[in-house]
FIDRENRO-441418 format. One line per 8 residues: their letters; for each residue x, y, z of C-alpha. Coordinates in nm, 3 decimals. Layout:
a> X:Y:Z; ... .
***
This chain:
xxxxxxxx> 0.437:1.471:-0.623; 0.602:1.641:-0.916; 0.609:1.333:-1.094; 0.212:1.250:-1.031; 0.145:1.607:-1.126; 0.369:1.591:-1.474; 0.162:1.245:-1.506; -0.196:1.433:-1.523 .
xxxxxxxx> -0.090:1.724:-1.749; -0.006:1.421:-1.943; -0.360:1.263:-1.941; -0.555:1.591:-2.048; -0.447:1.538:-2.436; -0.438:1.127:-2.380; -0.739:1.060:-2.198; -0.972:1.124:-2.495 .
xxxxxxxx> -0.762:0.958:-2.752; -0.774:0.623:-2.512; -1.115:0.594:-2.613; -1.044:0.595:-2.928; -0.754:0.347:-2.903; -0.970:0.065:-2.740; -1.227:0.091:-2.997; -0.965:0.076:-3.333 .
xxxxxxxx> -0.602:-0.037:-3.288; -0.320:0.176:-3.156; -0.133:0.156:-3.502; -0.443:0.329:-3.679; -0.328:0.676:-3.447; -0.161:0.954:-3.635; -0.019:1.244:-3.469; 0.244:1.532:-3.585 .
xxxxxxxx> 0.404:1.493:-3.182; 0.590:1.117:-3.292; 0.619:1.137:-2.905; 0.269:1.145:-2.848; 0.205:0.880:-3.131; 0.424:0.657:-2.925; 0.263:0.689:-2.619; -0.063:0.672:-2.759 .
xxxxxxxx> 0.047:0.330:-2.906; 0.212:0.235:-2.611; -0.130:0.256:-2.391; -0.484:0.042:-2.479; -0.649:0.103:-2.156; -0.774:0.367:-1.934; -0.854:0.162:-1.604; -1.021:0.224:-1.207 .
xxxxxxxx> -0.845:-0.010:-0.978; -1.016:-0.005:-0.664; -0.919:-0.295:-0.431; -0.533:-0.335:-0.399; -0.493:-0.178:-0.674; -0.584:0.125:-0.557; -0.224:0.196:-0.440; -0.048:0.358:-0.721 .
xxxxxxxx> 0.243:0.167:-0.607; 0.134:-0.163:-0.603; 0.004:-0.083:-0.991; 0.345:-0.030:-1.082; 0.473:-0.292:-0.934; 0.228:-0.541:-1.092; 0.208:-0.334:-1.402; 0.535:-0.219:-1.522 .
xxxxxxxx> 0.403:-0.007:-1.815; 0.138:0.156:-1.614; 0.103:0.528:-1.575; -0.088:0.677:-1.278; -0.319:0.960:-1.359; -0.475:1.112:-1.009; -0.787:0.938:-0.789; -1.069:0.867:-0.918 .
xxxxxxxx> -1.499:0.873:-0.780; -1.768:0.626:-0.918; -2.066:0.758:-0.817; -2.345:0.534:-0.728; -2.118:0.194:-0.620; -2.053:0.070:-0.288; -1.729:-0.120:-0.236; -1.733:-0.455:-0.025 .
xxxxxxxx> -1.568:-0.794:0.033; -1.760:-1.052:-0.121; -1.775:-1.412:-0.064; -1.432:-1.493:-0.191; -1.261:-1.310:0.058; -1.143:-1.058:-0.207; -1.272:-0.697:-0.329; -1.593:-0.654:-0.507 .
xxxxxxxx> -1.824:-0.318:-0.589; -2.159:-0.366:-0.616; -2.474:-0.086:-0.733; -2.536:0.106:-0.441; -2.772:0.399:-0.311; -2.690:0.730:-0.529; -2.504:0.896:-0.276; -2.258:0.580:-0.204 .
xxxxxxxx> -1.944:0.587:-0.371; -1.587:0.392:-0.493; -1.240:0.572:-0.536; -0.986:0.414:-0.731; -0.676:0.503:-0.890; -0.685:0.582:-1.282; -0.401:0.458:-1.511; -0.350:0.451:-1.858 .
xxxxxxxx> -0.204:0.051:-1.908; -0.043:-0.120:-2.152; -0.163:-0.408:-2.396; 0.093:-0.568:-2.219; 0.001:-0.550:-1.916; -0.385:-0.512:-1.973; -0.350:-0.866:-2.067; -0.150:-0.972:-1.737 .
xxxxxxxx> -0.435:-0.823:-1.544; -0.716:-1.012:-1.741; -0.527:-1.338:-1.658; -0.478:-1.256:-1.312; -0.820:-1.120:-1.263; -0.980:-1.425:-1.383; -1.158:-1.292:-1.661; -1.408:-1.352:-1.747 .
xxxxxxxx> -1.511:-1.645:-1.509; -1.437:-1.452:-1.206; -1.391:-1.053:-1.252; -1.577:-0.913:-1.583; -1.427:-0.616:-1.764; -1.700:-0.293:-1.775; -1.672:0.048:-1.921; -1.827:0.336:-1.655 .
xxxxxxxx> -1.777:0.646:-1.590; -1.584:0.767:-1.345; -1.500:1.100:-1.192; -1.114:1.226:-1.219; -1.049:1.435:-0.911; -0.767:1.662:-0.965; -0.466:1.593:-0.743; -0.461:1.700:-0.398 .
xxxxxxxx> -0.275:1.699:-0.076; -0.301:1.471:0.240; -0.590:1.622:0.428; -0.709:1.850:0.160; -1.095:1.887:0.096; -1.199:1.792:-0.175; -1.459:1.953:-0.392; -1.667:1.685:-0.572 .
xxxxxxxx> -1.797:1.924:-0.880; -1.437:1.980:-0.991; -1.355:1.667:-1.131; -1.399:1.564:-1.508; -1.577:1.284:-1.637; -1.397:0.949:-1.836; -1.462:0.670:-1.930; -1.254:0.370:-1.764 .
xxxxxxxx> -1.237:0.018:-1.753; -1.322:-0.168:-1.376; -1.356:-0.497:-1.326; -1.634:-0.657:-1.177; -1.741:-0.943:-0.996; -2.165:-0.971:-1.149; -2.226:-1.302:-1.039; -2.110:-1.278:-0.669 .
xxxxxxxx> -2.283:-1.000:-0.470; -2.268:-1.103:-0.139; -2.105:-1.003:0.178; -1.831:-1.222:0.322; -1.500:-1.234:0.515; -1.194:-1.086:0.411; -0.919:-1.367:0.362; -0.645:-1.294:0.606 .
xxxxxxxx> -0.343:-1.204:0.338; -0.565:-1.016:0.189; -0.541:-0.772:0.452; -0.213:-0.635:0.403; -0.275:-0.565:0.013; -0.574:-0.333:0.114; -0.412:-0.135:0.454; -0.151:-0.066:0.191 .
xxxxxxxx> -0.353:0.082:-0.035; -0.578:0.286:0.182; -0.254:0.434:0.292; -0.072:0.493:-0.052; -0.395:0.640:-0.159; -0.426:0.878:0.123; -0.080:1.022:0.007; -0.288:1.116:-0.298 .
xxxxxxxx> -0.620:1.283:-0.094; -0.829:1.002:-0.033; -1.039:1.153:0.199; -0.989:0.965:0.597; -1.360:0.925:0.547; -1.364:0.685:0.283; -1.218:0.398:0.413; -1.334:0.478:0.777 .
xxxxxxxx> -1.726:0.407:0.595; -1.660:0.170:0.350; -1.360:-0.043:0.386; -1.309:-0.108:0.802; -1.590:-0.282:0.864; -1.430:-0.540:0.687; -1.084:-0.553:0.841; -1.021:-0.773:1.154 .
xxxxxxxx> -1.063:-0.574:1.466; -0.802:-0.392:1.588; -0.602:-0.293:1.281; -0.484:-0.026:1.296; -0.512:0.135:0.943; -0.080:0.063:0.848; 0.039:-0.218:0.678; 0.236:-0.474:0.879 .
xxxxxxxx> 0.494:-0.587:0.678; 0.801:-0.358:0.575; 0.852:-0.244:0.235; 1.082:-0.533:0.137; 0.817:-0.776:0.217; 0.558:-0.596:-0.009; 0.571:-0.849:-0.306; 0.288:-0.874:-0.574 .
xxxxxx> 0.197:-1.248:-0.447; -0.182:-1.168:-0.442; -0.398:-1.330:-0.711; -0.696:-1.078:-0.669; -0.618:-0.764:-0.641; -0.840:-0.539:-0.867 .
***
């Protein structure tokens, strides 16, 4: 936790100057702090993963340079498993919802996650804004006015919209995130309206593999 909270007192003096490093390249950013100036160069993108990806573990595993911020709300978006058996959000009614977790990444590994992704045949690369929730405990209630507004890149699926069925190794990758996540303060009630529905019957909400099974073998995880 100390860690996660040392990582968003880090994001209030990056978060705005991300914006400005994916619009003019991160060797045009001066700074007195030559600490700051190198992390500034070091990170290109400020991104929502919502699928897998919404573990903050599984983003550092698959993203080495990645730096968790806190959860994350997009207002408006309703997450779902679409016809290739993988995550998709889609526009929803304005009360519907989609947490994520928000990381600054890497040009490094920005690129990784483009080719993995599939864009842009498969997932497409959009700028929204999102809602940063500040961090919270296991069970805490949350307070949706508090969080600040960004800017973040989420990847998309446009062209496939429709409900389908999960594909089965799938699973794993999103139990594990749902419970990662709720280490952070996703609320129970997220996935319990949003995500289940999808998830054979009788799971039961943990991940069945142990920890040294956990490998970054999935191709879609976003």
């Amino acid at each position: 936790m100390a860690e996660v909270q040392h990582n968003e007192a880090l994001a209030e003096s990056r978060i705005s100057s991300i914006e400005n490093t994916t619009k003019h390249s991160p060797d045009a950013q001066t700074t007195n702090d030559t600490s700051t100036e190198a992390d500034l160069k070091r990170y290109t993108c400020l991104y929502f993963g919502y699928a897998s990806n919404l573990s903050p573990r599984t983003m550092k595993q698959r993203c080495p340079d990645s730096l968790f911020i806190s959860l994350a709300r997009l207002q408006g978006w309703r997450w779902i498993i679409n016809e290739t058996g993988y995550a998709n959000i889609i526009l929803g009614n304005p009360d519907d919802e989609v947490w994520g977790s928000l990381c600054f990444l890497s040009h490094r590994d920005e690129t990784a996650l483009d080719e993995s992704e599939g864009v842009p045949w498969l997932y497409e690369k959009k700028k929204l804004k999102v809602q940063r929730m500040p961090q919270q405990q296991a069970g805490a209630e949350w307070r949706v006015d508090e969080g600040e507004e960004v800017e973040a890149v989420v990847y998309v699926d446009v062209q496939r919209l429709t409900e389908g069925r999960v594909e089965r190794q799938y699973v794993v990758w999103v139990k594990k995130s749902i419970e990662d996540a709720k280490l952070c303060g996703l609320p129970e009630s997220y996935a319990e309206k949003y995500i289940n529905r999808f998830l054979p019957r009788g799971h039961n909400g943990g991940s069945t593999l142990p920890e040294r099974d956990i490998m970054m073998k999935a191709l879609m995880t976003v």
